[in-house]
FIKOLZA-1660 file (N, C-alpha, C; in steps of 0.1 Angstrom, whole numbers, plus 5000, padded with zeros to 4 digits):
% residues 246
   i   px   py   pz ch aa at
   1 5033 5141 5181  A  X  N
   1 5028 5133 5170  A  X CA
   1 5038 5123 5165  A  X  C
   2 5033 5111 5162  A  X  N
   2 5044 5100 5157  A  X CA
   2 5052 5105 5144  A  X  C
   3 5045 5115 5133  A  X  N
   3 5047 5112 5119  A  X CA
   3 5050 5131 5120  A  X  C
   4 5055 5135 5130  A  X  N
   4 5057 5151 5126  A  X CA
   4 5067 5155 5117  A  X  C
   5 5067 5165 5105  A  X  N
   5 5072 5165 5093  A  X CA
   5 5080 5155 5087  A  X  C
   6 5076 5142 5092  A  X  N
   6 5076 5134 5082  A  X CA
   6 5071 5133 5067  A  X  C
   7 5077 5133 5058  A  X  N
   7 5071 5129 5041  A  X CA
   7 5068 5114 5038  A  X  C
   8 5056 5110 5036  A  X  N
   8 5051 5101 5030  A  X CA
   8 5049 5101 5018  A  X  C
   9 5050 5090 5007  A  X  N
   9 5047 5088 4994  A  X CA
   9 5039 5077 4996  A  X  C
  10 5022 5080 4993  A  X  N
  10 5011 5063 4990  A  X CA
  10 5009 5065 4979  A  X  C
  11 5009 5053 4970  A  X  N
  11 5004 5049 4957  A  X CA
  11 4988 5046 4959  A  X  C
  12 4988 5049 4948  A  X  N
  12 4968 5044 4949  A  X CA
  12 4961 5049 4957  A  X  C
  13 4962 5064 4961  A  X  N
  13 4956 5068 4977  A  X CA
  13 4943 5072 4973  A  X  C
  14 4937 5072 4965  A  X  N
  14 4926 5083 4964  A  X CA
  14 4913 5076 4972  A  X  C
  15 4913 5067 4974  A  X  N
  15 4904 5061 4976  A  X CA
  15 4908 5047 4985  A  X  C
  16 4898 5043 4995  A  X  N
  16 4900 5027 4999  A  X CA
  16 4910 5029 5016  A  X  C
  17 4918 5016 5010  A  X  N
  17 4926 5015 5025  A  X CA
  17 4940 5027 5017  A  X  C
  18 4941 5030 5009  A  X  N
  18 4952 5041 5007  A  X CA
  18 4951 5052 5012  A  X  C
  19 4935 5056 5010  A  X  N
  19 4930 5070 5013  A  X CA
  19 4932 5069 5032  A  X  C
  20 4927 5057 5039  A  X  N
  20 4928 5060 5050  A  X CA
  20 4943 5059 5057  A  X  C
  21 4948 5053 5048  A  X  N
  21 4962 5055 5053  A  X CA
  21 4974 5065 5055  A  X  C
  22 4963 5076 5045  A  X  N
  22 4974 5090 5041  A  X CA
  22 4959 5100 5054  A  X  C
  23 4951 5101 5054  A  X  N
  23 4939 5105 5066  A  X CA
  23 4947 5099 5077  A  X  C
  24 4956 5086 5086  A  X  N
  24 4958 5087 5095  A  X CA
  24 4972 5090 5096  A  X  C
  25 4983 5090 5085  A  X  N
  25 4993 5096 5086  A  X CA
  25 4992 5113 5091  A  X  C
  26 4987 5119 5084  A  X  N
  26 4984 5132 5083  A  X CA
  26 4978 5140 5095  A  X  C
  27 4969 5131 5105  A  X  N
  27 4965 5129 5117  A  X CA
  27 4979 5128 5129  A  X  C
  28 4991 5126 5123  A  X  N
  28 4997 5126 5131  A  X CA
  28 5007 5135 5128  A  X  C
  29 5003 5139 5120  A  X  N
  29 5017 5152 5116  A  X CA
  29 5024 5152 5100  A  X  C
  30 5017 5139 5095  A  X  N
  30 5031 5135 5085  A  X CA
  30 5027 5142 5071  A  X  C
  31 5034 5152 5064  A  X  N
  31 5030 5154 5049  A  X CA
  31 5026 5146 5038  A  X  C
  32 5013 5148 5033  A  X  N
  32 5016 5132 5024  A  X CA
  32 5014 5137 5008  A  X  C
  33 5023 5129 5001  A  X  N
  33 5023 5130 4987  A  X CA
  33 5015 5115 4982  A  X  C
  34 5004 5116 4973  A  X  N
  34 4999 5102 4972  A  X CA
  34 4995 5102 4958  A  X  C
  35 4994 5088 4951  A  X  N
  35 4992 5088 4937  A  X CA
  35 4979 5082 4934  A  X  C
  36 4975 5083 4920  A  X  N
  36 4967 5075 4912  A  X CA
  36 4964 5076 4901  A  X  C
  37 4957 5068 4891  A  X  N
  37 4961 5069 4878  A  X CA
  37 4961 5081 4873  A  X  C
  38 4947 5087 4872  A  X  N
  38 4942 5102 4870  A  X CA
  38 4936 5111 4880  A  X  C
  39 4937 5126 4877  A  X  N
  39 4933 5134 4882  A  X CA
  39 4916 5132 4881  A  X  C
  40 4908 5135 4892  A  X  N
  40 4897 5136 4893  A  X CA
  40 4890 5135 4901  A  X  C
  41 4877 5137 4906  A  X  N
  41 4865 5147 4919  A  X CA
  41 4872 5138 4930  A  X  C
  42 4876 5123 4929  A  X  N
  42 4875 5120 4936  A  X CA
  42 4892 5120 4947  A  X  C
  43 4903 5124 4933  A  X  N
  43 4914 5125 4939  A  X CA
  43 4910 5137 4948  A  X  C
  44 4906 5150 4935  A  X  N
  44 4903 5164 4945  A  X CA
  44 4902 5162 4960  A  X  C
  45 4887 5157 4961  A  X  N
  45 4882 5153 4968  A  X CA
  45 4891 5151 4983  A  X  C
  46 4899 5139 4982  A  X  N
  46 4907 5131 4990  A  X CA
  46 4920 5143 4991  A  X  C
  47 4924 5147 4982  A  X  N
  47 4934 5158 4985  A  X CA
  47 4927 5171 4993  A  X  C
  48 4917 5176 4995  A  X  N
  48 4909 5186 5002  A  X CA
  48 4910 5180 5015  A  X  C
  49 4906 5167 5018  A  X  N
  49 4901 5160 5032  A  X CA
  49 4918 5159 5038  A  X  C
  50 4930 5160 5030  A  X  N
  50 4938 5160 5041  A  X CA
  50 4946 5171 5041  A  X  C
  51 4943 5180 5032  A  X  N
  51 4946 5197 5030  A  X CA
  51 4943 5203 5044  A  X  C
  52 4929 5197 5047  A  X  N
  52 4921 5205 5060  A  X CA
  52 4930 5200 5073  A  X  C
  53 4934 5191 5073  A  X  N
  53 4942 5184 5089  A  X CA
  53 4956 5191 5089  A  X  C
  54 4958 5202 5079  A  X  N
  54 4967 5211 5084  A  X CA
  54 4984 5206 5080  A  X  C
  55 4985 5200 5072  A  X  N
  55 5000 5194 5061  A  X CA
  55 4997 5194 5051  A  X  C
  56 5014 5194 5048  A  X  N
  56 5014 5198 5028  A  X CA
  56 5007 5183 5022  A  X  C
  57 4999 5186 5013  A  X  N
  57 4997 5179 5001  A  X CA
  57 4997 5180 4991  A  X  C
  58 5006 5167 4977  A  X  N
  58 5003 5172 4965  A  X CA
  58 5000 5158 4960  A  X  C
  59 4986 5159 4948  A  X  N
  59 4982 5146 4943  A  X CA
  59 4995 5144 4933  A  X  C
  60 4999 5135 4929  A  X  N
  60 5006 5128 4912  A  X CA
  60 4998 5120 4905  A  X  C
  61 4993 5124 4893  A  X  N
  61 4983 5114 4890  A  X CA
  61 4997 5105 4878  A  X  C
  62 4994 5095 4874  A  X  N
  62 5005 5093 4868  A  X CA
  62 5004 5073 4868  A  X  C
  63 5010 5066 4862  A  X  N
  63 5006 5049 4859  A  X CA
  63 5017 5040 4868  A  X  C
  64 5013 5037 4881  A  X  N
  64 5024 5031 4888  A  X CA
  64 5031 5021 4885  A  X  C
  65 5028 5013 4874  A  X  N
  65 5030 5003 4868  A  X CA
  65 5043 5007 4858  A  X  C
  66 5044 5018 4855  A  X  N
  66 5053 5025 4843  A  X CA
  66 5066 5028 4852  A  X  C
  67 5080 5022 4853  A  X  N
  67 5090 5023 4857  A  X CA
  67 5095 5037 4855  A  X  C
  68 5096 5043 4844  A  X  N
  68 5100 5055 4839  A  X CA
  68 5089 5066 4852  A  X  C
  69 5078 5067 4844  A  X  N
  69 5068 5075 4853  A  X CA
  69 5063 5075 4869  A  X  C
  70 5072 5059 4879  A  X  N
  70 5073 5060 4886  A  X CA
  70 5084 5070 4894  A  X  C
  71 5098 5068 4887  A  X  N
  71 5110 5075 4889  A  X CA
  71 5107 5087 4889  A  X  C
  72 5098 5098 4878  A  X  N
  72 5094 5111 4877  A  X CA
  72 5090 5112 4890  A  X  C
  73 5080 5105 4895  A  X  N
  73 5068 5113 4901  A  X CA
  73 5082 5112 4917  A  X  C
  74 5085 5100 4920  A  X  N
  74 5095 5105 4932  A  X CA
  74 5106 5112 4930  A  X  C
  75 5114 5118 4922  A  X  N
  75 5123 5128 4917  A  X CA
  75 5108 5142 4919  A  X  C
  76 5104 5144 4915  A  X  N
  76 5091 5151 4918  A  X CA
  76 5090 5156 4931  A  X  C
  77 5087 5142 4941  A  X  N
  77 5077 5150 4957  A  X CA
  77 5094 5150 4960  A  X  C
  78 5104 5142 4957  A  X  N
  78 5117 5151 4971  A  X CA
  78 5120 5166 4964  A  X  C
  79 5120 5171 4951  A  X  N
  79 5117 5180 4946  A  X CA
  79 5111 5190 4954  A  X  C
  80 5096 5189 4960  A  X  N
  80 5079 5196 4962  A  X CA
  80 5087 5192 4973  A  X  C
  81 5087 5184 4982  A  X  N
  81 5088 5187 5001  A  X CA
  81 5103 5185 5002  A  X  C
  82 5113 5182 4995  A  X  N
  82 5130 5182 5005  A  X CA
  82 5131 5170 5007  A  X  C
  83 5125 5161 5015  A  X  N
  83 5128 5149 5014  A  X CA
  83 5119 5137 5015  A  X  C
  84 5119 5125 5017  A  X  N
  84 5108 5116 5015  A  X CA
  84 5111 5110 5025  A  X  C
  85 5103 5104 5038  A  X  N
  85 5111 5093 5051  A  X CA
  85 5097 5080 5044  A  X  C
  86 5090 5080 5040  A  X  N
  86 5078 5068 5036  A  X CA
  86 5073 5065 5026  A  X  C
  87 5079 5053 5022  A  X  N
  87 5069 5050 5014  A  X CA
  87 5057 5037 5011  A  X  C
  88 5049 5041 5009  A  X  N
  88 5035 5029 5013  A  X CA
  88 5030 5027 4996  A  X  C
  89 5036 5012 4992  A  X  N
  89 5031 5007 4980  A  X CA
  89 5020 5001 4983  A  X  C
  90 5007 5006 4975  A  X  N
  90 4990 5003 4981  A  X CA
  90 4989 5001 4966  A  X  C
  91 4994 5003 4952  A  X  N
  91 4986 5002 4945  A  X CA
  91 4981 4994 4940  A  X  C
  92 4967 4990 4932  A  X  N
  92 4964 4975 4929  A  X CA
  92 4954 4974 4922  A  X  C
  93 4950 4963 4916  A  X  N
  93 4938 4961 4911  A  X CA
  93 4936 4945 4914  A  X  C
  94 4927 4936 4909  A  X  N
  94 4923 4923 4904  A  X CA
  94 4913 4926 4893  A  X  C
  95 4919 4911 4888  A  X  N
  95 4910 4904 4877  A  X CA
  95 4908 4892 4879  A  X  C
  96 4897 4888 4884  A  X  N
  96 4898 4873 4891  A  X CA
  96 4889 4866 4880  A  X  C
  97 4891 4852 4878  A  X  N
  97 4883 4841 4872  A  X CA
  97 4896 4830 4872  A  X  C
  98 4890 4821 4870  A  X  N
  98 4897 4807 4875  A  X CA
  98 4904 4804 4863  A  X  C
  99 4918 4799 4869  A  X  N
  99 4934 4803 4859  A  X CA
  99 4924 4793 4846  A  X  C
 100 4919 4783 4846  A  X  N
 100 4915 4780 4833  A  X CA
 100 4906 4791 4822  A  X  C
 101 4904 4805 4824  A  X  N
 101 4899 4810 4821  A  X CA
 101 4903 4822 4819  A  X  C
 102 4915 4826 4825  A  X  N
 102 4917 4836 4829  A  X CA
 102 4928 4837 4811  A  X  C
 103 4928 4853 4809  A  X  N
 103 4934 4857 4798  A  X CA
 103 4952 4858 4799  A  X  C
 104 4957 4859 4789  A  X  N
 104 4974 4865 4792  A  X CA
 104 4970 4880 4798  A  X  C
 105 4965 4886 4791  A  X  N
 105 4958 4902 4792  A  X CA
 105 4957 4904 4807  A  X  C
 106 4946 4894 4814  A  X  N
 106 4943 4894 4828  A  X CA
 106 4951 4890 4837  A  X  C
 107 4961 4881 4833  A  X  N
 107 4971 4879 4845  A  X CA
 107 4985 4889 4845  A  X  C
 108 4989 4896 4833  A  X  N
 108 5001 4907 4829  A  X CA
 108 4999 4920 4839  A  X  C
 109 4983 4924 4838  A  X  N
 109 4977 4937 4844  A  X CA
 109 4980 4936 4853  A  X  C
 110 4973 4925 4862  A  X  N
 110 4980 4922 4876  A  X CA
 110 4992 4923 4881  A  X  C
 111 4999 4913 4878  A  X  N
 111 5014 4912 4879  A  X CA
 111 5020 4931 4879  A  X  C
 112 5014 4935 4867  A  X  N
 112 5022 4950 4866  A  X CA
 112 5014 4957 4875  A  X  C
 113 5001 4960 4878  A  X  N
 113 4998 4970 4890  A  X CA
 113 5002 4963 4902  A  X  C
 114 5002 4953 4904  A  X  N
 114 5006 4951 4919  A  X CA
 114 5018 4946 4923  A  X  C
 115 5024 4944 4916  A  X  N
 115 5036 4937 4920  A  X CA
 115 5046 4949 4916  A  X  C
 116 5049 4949 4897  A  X  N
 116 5061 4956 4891  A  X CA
 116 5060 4971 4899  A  X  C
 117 5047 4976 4900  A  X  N
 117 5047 4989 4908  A  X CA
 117 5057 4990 4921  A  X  C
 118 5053 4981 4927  A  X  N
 118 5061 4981 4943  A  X CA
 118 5077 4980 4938  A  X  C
 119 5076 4973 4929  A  X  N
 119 5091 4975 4925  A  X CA
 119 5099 4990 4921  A  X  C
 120 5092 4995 4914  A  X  N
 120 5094 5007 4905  A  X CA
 120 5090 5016 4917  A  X  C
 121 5089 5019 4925  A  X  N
 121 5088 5031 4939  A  X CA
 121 5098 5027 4949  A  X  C
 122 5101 5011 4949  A  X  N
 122 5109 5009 4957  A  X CA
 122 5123 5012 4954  A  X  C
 123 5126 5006 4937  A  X  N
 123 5138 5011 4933  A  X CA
 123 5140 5029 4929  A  X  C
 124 5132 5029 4933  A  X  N
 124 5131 5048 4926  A  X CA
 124 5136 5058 4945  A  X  C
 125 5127 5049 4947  A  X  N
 125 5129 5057 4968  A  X CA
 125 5146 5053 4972  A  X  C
 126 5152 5043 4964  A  X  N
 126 5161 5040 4971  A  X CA
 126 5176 5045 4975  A  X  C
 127 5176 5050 4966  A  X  N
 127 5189 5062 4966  A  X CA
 127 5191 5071 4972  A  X  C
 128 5174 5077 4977  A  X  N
 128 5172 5088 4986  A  X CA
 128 5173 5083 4998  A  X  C
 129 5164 5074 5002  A  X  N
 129 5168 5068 5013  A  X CA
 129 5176 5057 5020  A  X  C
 130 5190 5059 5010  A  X  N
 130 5199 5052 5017  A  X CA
 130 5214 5062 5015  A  X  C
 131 5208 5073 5010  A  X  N
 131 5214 5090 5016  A  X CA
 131 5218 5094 5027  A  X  C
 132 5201 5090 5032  A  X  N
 132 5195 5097 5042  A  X CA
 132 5198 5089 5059  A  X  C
 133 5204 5073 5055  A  X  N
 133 5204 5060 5060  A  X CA
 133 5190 5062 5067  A  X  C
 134 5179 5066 5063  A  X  N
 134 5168 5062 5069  A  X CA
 134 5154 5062 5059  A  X  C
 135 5146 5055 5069  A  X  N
 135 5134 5054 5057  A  X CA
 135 5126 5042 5061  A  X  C
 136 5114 5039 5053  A  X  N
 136 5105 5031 5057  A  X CA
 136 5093 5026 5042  A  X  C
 137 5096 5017 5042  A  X  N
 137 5092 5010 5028  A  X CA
 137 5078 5003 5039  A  X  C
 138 5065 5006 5031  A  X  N
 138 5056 4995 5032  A  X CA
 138 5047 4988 5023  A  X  C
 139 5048 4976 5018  A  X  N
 139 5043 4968 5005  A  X CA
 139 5028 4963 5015  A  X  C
 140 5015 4970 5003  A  X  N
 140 5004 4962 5009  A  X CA
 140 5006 4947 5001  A  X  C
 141 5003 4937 5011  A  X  N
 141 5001 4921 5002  A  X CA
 141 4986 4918 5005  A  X  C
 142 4987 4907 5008  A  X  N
 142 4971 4903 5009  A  X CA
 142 4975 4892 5014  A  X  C
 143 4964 4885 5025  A  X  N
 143 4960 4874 5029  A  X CA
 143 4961 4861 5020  A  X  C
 144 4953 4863 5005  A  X  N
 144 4958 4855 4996  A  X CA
 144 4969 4849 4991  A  X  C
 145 4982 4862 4998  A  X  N
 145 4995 4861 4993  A  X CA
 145 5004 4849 4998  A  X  C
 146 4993 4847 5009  A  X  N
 146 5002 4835 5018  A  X CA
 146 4991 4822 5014  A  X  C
 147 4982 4830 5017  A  X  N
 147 4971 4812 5013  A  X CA
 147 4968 4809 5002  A  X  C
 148 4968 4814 4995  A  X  N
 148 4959 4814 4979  A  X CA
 148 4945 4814 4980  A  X  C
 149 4939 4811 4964  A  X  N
 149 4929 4818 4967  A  X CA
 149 4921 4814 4954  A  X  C
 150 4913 4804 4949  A  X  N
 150 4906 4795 4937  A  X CA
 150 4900 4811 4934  A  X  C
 151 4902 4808 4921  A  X  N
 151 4898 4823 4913  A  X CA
 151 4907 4835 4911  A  X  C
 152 4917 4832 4916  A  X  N
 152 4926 4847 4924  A  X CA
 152 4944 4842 4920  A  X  C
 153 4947 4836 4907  A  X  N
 153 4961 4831 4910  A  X CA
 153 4965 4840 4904  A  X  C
 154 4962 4848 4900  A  X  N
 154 4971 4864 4894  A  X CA
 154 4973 4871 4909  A  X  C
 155 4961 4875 4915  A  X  N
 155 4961 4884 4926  A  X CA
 155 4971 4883 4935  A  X  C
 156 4971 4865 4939  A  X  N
 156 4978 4857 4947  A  X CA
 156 4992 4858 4946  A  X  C
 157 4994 4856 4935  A  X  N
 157 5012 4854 4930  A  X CA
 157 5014 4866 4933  A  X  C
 158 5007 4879 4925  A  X  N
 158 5015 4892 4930  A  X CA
 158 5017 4894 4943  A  X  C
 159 5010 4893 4950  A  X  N
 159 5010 4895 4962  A  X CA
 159 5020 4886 4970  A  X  C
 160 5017 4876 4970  A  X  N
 160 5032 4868 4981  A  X CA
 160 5044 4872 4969  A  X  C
 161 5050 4879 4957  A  X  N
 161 5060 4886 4957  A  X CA
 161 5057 4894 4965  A  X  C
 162 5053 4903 4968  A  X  N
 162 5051 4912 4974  A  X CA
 162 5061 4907 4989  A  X  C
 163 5054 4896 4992  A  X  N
 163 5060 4894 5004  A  X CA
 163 5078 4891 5004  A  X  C
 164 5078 4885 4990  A  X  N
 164 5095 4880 4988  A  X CA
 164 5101 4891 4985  A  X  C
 165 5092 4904 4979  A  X  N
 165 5102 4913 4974  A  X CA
 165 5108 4925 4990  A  X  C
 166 5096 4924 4996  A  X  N
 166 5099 4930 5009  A  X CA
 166 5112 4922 5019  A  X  C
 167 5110 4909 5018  A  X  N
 167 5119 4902 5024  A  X CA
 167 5134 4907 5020  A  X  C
 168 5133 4907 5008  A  X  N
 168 5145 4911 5001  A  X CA
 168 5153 4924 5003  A  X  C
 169 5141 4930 5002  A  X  N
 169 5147 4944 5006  A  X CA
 169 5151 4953 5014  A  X  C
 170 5147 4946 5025  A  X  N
 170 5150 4945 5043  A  X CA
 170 5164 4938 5041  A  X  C
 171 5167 4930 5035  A  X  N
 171 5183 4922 5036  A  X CA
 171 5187 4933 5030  A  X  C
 172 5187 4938 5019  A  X  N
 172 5200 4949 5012  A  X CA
 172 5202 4960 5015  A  X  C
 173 5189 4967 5025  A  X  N
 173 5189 4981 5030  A  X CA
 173 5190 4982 5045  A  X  C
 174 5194 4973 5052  A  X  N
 174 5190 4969 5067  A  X CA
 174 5204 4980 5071  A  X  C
 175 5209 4975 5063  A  X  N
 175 5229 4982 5067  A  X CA
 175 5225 4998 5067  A  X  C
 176 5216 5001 5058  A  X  N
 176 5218 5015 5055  A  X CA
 176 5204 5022 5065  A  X  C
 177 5197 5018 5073  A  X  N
 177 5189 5020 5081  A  X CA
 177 5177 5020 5076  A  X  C
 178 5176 5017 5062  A  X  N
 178 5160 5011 5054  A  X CA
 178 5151 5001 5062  A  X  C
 179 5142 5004 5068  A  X  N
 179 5133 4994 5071  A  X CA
 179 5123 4989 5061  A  X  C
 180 5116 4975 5055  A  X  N
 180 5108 4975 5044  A  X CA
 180 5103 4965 5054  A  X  C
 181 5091 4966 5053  A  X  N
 181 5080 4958 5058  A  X CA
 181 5066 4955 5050  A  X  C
 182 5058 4944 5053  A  X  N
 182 5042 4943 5043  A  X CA
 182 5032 4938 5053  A  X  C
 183 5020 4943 5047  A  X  N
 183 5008 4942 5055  A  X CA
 183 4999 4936 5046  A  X  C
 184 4996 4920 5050  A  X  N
 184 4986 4913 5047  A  X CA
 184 4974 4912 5051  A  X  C
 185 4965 4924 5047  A  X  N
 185 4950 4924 5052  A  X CA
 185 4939 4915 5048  A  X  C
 186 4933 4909 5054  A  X  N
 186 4922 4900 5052  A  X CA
 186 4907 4905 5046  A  X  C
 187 4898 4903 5045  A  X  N
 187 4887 4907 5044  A  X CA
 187 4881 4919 5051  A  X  C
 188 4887 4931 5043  A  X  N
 188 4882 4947 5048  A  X CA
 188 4872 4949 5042  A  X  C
 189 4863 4958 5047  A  X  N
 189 4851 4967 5043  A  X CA
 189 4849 4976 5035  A  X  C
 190 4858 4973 5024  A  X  N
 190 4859 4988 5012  A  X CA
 190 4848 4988 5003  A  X  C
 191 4849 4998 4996  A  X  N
 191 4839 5000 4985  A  X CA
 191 4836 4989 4979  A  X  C
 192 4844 4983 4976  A  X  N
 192 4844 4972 4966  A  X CA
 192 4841 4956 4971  A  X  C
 193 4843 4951 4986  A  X  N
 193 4838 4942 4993  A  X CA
 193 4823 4944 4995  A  X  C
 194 4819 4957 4996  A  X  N
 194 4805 4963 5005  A  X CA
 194 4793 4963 4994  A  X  C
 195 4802 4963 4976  A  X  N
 195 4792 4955 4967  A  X CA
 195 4790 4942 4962  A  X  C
 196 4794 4935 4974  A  X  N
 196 4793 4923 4969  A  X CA
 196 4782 4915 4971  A  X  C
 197 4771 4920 4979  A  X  N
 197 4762 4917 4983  A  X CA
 197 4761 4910 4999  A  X  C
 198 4747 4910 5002  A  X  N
 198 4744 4908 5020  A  X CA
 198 4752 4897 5021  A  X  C
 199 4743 4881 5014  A  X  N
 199 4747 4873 5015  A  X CA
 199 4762 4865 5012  A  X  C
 200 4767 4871 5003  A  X  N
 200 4787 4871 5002  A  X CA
 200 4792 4877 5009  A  X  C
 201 4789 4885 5019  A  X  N
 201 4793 4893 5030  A  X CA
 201 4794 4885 5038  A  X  C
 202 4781 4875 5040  A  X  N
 202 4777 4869 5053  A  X CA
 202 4787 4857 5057  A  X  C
 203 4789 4849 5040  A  X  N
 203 4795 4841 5039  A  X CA
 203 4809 4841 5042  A  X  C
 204 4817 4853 5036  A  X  N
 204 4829 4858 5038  A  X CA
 204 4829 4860 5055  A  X  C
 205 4823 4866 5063  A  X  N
 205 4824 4871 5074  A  X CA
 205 4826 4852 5084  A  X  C
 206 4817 4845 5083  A  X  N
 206 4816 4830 5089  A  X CA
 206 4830 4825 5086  A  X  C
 207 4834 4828 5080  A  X  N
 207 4850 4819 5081  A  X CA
 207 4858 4829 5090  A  X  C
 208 4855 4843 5099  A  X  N
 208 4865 4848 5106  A  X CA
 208 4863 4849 5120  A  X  C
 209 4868 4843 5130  A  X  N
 209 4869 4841 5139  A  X CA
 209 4863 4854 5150  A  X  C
 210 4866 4862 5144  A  X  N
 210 4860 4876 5150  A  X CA
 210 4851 4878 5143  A  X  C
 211 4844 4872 5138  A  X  N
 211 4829 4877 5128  A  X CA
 211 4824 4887 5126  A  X  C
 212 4831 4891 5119  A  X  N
 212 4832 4910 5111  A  X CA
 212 4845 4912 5104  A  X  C
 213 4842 4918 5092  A  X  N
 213 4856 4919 5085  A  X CA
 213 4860 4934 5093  A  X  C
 214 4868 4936 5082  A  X  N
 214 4880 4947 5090  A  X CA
 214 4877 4961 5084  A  X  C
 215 4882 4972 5093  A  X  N
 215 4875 4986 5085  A  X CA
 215 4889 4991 5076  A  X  C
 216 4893 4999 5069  A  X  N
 216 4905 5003 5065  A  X CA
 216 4911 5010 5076  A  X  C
 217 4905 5018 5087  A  X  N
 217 4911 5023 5094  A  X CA
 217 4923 5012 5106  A  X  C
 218 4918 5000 5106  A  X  N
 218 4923 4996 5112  A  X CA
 218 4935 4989 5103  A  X  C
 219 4939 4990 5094  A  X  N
 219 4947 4985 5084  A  X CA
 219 4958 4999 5085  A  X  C
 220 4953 5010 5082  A  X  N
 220 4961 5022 5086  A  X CA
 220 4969 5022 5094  A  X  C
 221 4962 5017 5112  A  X  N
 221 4969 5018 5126  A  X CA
 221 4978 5009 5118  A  X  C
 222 4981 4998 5116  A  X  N
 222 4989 4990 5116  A  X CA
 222 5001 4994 5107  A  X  C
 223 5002 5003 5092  A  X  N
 223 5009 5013 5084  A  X CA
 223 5014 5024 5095  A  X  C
 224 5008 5029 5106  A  X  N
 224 5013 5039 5109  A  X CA
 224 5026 5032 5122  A  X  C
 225 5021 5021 5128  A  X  N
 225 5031 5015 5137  A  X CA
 225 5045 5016 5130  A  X  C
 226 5041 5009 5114  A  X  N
 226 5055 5006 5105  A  X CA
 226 5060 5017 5103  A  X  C
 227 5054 5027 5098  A  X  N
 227 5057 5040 5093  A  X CA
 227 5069 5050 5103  A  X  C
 228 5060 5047 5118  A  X  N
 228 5068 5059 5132  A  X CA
 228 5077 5050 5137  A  X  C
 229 5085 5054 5142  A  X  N
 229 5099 5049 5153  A  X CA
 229 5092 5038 5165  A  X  C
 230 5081 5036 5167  A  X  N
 230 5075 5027 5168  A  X CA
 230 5078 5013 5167  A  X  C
 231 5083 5012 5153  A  X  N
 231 5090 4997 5148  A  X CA
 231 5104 5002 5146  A  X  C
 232 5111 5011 5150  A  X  N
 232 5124 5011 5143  A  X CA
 232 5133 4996 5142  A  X  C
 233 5130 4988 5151  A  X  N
 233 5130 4972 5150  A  X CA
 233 5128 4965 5141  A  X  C
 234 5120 4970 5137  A  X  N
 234 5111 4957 5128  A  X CA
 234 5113 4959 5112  A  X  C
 235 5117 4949 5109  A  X  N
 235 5119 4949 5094  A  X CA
 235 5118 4932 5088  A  X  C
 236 5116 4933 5076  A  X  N
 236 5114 4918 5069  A  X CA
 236 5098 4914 5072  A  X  C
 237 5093 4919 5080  A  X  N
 237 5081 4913 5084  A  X CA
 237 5070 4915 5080  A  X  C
 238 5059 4905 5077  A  X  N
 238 5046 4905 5077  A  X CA
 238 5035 4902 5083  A  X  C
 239 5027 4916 5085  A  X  N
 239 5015 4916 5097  A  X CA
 239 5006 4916 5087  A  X  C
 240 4996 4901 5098  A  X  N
 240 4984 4898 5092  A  X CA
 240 4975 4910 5094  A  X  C
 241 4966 4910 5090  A  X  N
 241 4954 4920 5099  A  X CA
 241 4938 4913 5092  A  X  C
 242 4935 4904 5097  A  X  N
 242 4931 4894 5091  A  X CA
 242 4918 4887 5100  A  X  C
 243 4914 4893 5115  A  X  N
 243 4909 4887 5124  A  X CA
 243 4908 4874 5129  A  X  C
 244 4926 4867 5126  A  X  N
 244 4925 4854 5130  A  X CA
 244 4919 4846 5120  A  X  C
 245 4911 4852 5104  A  X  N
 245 4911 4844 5094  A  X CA
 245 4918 4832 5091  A  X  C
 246 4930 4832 5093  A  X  N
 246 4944 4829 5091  A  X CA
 246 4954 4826 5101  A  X  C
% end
């Protein structure tokens, strides 16, 4: 197995491309500790589905955005499992409407779930894993993060930090055997694409080269390459998964 008693840490897992990310880690051996804001059927839920593939699991429900309550929760899982080798910053939201319209309120939220989070797990993992001289940071970005995106300049900016802060972090921990890498997914099939209706599907789908957006599982394979010895190489980088969108 690539990920055997490996410890993972995903933010935002309960659901989405998080949830399939900690389902294919776990598939290969790896224990996963995973967050989200609150406890509920549906964290249960997701924590049962990878209880059953036979590794330790513990939910943190807890605000990834909160620097302080980030720090807890990983003082916490190396606490609960001994030590941590991964960590997968997924968590996120949007509030999209066009910057002329868009609130201070609406662009802060952003900035803080998707960006300050990656910060606050990354600075919180890092002590342990430059202990350990090993480890594996992975920042989700988005496709947006590189192109932009009319209606989306909150989403956007966080996200290509995302990509500067990964760059970054690969330069200061490279010595200590930290790998930090980001995955820019394109147009996936989640809950939240799949209501967008037939026709915005259709439309979205015509601009990708491979004409079909992407499933989360295939966003996972690409987290688990980063994750296993696989890439022990690879650091600083960002993989599209985008079907040539881009």
């Amino acid at each position: 197995m690539l990920l055997s008693n490996k410890v993972a840490l995903i933010t935002g897992a309960a659901r989405g491309i998080g949830k399939q990310i900690a389902l294919c880690f776990a598939k290969e051996g790896c224990h996963i500790a995973f967050t989200d804001l609150v406890a509920n059927e549906q964290s249960k839920a997701t924590e049962d589905e990878l209880k059953a593939l036979g590794v330790q699991v513990h939910f943190y429900a807890g605000n990834a955005a909160d620097f302080d309550s980030a720090h807890k929760v990983v003082e916490q899982v190396i606490a609960d499992f001994g030590h941590l080798d991964i960590l997968v910053n997924n968590a996120g939201i949007t509030r999209d409407t066009l910057l002329m319209r868009m609130t201070e309120e609406q662009w802060d939220q952003v900035i803080q779930v998707n960006l300050k989070s990656a910060f606050n797990f990354t600075h919180a993992v890092t002590p342990a894993m430059m202990r350990q001289r090993s480890g594996s940071i992975i920042s989700l970005s988005s496709v947006v993060g590189i192109n932009g995106n009319a209606g989306q300049a909150n989403y956007a900016a966080s996200k290509a930090g995302i990509i500067a802060l990964t760059k970054s972090v690969a330069k200061e921990l490279g010595g200590r055997g930290v790998r930090a890498n980001a995955i820019a997914p394109g147009f996936i099939l989640t809950d939240m694409t799949k209501a967008l209706g037939e026709e915005t599907l259709k439309q979205f789908v015509s601009m990708i080269p491979m004409r079909r957006g992407g499933e989360p599982e295939e966003v996972a394979k690409v987290a688990l390459f980063l994750a296993s010895d696989l890439s022990s190489y690879v650091s600083g980088q960002v993989i599209q998964v985008n079907g040539a969108m881009v």
